[in-house]
N, C-alpha and C positions, 0 to 999 in steps of 0.2 A: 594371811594374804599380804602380799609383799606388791610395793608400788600403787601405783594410784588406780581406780577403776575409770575405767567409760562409764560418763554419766548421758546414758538415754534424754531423750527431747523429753521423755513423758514424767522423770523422774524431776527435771527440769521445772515443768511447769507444774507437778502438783505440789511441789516445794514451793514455789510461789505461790499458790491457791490456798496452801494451808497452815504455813508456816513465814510468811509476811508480813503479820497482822493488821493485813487490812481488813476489815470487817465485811465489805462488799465482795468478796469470793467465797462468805459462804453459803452465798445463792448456787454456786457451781456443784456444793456437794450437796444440797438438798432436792435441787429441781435436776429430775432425769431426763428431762425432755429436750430437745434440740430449739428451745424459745430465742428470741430475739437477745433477751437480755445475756441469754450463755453466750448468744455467739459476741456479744458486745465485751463480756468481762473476759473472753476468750483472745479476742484481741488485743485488748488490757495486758493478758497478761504476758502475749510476745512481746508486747512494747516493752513492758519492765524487761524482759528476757534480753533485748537487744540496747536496750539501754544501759542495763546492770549485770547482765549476764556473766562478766567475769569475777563480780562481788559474791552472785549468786553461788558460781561453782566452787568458789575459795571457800564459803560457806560451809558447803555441804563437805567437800573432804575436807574442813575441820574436824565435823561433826562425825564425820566417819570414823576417823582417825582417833576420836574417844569414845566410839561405841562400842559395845563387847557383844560378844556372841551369845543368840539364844537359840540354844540346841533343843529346848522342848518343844520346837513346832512341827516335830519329824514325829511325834505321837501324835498327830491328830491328822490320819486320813484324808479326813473332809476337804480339812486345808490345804495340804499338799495337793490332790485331786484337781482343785482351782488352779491353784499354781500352773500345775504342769498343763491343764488345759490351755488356760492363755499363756505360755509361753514356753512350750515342750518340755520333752524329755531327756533331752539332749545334754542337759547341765549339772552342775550340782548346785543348789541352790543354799543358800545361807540368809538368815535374817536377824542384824544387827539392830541393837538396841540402844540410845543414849537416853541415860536416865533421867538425867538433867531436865533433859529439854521437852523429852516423851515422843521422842522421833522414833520411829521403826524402819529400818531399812529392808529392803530384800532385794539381793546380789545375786547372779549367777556367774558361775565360773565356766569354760570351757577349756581345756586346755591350759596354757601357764595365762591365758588372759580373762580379766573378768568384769563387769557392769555391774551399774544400779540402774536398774531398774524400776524401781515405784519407792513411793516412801508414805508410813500414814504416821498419823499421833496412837496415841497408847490409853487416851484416854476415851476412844470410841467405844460401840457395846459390838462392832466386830471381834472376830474371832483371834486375829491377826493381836488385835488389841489386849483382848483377855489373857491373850496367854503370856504377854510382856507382863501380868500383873500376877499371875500363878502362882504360889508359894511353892518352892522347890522342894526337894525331900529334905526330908527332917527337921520340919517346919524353917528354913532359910528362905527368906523371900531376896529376888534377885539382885537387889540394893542392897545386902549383907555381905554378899561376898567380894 
């Protein structure tokens, strides 16, 4: 992928919520519910956004910029299924991985242009997660190569 992507509001703010280490946003991934408190850490976290927002995005295409691609997420059905339900058919989808950090990306391209879209850690028991940790064939785990 060549030049920078469009980075989504959404990708935006769960990079804030989960990779800012402030300890108080991880109420936003534990409680599903539309409470008082989401909506409080919710506007929390536009404010960082509009306060830091340009530190925010330098960030992320660092981090992009030394992630490598994880091609085994196209064997697992289930996963893809998700994907394309929230966010079509339309693309081709790609999901990068910094080891480093334990960031996961997932991109879609259309055309010569392309976004991020969402971003998680790697060390969740999601699926997204597990497979960033998968031993590759021939017992090579994805830190090896």
């Amino acid at each position: 992928m060549s030049g920078r992507p469009f980075l989504t509001r959404h990708i935006l703010q769960r990079y804030v919520e989960r990779f800012s280490g402030e300890k108080k946003y991880k109420h936003l991934d534990k409680c599903k519910k539309d409470c008082s408190r989401c909506k409080e850490l919710m506007l929390d976290v536009e404010e960082h956004l509009y306060f830091k927002g340009r530190k925010v995005r330098k960030e992320i295409f660092k981090l992009i910029d030394e992630s490598v691609e994880l091609k085994s997420y196209r064997n697992f059905p289930h996963f893809m299924e998700r994907i394309y339900e929230k966010y079509g058919y339309n693309g081709i989808y790609s999901v990068l991985h910094h080891k480093k950090k334990g960031i996961l990306f997932i991109l879609i391209s259309s055309g010569s242009s392309y976004k991020a879209i969402t971003c998680h850690d790697n060390k969740g028991s999601s699926l997204l997660s597990q497979l960033s940790r998968k031993t590759k064939k021939f017992g090579k785990r994805s830190d090896d190569v």
